[in-house]
Short mmCIF file of the C-alpha atoms (twelve columns), coordinates in Angstrom:
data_MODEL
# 
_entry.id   MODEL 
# 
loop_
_atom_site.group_PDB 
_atom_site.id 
_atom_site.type_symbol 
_atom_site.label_atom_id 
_atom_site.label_alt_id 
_atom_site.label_comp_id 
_atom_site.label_asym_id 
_atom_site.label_seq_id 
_atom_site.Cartn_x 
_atom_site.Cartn_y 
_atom_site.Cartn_z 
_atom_site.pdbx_PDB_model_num 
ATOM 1   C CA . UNK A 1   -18.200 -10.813 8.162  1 
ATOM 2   C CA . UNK A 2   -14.721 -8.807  7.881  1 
ATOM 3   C CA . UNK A 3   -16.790 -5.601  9.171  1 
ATOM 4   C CA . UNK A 4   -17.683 -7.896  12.441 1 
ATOM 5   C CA . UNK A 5   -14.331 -8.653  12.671 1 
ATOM 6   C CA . UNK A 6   -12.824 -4.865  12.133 1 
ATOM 7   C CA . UNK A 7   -15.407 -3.855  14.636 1 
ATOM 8   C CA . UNK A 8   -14.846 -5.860  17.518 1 
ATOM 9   C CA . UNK A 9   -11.154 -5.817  17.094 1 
ATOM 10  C CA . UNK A 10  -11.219 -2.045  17.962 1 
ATOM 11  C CA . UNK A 11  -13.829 -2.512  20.430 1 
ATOM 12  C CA . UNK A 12  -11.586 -4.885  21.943 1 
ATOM 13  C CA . UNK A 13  -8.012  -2.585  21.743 1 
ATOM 14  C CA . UNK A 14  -10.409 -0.160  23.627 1 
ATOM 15  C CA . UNK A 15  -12.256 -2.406  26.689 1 
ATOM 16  C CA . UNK A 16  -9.544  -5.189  26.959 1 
ATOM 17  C CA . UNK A 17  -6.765  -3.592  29.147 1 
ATOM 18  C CA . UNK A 18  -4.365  -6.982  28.085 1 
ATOM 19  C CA . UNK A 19  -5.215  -5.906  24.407 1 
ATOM 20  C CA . UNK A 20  -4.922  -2.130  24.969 1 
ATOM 21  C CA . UNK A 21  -1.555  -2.831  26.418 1 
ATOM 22  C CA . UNK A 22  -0.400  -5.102  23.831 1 
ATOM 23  C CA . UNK A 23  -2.020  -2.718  21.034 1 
ATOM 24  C CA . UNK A 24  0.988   0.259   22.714 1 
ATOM 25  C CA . UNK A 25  3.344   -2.667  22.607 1 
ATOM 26  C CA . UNK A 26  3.044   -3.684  18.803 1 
ATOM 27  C CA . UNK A 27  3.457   0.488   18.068 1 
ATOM 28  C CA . UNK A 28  6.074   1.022   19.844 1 
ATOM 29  C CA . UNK A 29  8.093   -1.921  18.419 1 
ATOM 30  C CA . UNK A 30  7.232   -1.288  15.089 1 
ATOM 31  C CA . UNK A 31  8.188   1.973   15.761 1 
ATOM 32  C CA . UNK A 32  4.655   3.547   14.054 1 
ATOM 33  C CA . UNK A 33  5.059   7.314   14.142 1 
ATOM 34  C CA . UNK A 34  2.499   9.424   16.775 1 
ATOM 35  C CA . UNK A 35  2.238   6.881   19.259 1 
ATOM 36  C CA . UNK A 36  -0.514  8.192   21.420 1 
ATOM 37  C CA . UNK A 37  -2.769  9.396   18.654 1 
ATOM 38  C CA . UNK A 38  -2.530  6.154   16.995 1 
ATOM 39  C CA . UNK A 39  -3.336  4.607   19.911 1 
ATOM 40  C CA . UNK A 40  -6.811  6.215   20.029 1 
ATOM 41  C CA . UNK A 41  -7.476  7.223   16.637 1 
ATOM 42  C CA . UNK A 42  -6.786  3.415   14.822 1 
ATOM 43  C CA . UNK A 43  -9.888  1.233   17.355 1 
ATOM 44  C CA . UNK A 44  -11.635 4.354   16.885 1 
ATOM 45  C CA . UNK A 45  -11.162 4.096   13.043 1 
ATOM 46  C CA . UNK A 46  -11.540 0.439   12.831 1 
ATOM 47  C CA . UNK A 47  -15.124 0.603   14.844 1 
ATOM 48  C CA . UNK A 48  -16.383 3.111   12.166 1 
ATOM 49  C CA . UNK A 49  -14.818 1.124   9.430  1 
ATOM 50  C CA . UNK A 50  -16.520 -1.744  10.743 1 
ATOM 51  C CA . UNK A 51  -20.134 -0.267  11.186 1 
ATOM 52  C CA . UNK A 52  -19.988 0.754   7.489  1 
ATOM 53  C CA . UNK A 53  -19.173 -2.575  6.515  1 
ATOM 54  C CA . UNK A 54  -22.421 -4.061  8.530  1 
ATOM 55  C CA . UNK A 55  -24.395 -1.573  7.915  1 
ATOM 56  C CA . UNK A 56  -23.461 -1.336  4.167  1 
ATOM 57  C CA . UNK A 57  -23.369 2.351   4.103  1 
ATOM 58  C CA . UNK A 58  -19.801 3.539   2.169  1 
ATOM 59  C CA . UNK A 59  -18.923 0.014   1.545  1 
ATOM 60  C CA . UNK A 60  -16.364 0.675   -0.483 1 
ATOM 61  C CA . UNK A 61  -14.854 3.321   1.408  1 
ATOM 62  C CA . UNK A 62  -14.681 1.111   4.215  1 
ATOM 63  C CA . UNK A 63  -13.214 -1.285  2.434  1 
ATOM 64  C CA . UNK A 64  -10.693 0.892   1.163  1 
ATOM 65  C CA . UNK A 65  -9.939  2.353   4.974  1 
ATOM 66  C CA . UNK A 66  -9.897  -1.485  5.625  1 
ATOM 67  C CA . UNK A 67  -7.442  -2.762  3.058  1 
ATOM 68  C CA . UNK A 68  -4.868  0.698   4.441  1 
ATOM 69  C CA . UNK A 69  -5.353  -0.732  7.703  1 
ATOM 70  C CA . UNK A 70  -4.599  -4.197  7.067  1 
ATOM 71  C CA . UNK A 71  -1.630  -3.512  4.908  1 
ATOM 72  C CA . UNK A 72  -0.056  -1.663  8.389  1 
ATOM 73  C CA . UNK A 73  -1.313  -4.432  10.353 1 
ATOM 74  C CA . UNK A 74  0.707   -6.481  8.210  1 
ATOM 75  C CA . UNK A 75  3.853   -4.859  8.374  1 
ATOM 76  C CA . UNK A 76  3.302   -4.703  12.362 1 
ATOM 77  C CA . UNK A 77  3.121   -8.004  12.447 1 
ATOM 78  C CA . UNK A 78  6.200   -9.034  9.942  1 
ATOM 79  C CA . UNK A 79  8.058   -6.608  12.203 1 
ATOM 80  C CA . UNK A 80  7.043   -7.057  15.735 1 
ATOM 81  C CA . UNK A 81  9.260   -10.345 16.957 1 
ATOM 82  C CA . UNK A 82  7.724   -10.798 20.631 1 
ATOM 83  C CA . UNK A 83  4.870   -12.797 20.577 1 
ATOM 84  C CA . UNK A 84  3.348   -11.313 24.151 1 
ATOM 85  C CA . UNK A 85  2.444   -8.320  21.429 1 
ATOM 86  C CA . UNK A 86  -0.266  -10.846 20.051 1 
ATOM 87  C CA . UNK A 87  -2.213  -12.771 22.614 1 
ATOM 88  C CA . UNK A 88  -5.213  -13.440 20.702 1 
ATOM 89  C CA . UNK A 89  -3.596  -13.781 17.214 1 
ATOM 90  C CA . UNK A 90  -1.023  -16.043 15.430 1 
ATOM 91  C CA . UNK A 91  2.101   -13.619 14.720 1 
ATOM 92  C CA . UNK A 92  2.025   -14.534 11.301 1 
ATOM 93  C CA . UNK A 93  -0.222  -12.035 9.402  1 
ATOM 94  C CA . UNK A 94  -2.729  -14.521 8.137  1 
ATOM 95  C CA . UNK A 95  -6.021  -12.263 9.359  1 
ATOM 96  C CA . UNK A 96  -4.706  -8.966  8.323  1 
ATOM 97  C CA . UNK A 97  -4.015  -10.624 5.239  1 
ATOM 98  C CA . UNK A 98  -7.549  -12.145 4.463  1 
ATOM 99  C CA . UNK A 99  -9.272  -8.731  5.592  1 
ATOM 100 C CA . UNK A 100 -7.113  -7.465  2.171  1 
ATOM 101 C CA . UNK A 101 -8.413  -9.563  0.704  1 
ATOM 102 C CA . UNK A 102 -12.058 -9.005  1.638  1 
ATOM 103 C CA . UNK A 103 -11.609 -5.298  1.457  1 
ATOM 104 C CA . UNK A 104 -10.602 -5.811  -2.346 1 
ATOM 105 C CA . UNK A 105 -13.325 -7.745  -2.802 1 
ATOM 106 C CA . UNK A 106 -16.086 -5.415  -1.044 1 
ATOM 107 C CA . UNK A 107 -14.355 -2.776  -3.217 1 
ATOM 108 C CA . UNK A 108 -14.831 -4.548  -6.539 1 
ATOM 109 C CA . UNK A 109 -18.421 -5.992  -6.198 1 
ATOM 110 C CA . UNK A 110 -19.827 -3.431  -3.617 1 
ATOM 111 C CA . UNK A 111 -21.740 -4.131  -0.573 1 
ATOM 112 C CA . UNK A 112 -23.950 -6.879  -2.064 1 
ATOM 113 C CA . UNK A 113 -27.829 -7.677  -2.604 1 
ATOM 114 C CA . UNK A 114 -28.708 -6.394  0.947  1 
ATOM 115 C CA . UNK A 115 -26.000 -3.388  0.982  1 
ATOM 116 C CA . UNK A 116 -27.796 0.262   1.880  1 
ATOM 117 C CA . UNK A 117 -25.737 1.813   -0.852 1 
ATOM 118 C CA . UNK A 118 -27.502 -0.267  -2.992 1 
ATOM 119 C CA . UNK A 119 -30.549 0.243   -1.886 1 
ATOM 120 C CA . UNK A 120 -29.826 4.139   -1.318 1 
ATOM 121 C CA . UNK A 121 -29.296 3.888   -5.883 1 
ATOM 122 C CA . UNK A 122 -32.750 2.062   -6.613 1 
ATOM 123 C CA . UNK A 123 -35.689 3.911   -8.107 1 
ATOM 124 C CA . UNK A 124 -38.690 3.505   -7.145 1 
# 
């Protein structure tokens, strides 16, 4: 579920002018370093992050990249006061938040029963 989530919200910053232009917006006023290279490299990283979570291939490296991500999501959005910056998101950092969350968990149990890193470790 959170690697759905991870993967269409870069997907999104990338097709969706509105959210491409609200995306610059929330760097610039939370004054994230490298402007222009975050602005390409994080939907990039976040569509990667999110096809090893579905796919269940480096799970818990996703998860990892995941939880990083979140935790600067979260600051964005403690420190970004317009609300224009989020159009498809409460300002409060409730889904960065629970995507912590989920990447701790991922990270603790691994991928799960149907997980290709699992099934990448089983003998035959």
């Amino acid at each position: 579920m959170s690697g759905i989530l991870i993967l269409s919200t870069g997907a999104m910053k990338l097709l969706v002018p509105m959210l491409w232009n609200a995306w610059s917006g929330q760097l610039t006023q939370a004054n994230i370093p490298f402007h222009t290279f975050n602005l390409w490299f994080v939907p990039f990283a976040e569509i990667f992050t999110g096809l090893f979570l579905v796919t269940g291939f480096f799970s818990r490296f996703g998860s990892l990249v995941m939880s990083f991500m979140m935790i600067v999501a979260t600051y964005v959005h403690l420190t970004v006061h317009d609300l224009s910056a989020f159009p498809l998101q409460p300002q409060a950092p409730i889904t960065p938040l629970a995507l912590i969350g989920a990447g701790i968990y991922v990270f603790w149990y691994g991928g799960g029963a149907w997980s290709n890193d699992l099934k990448s470790t089983e003998k035959s």
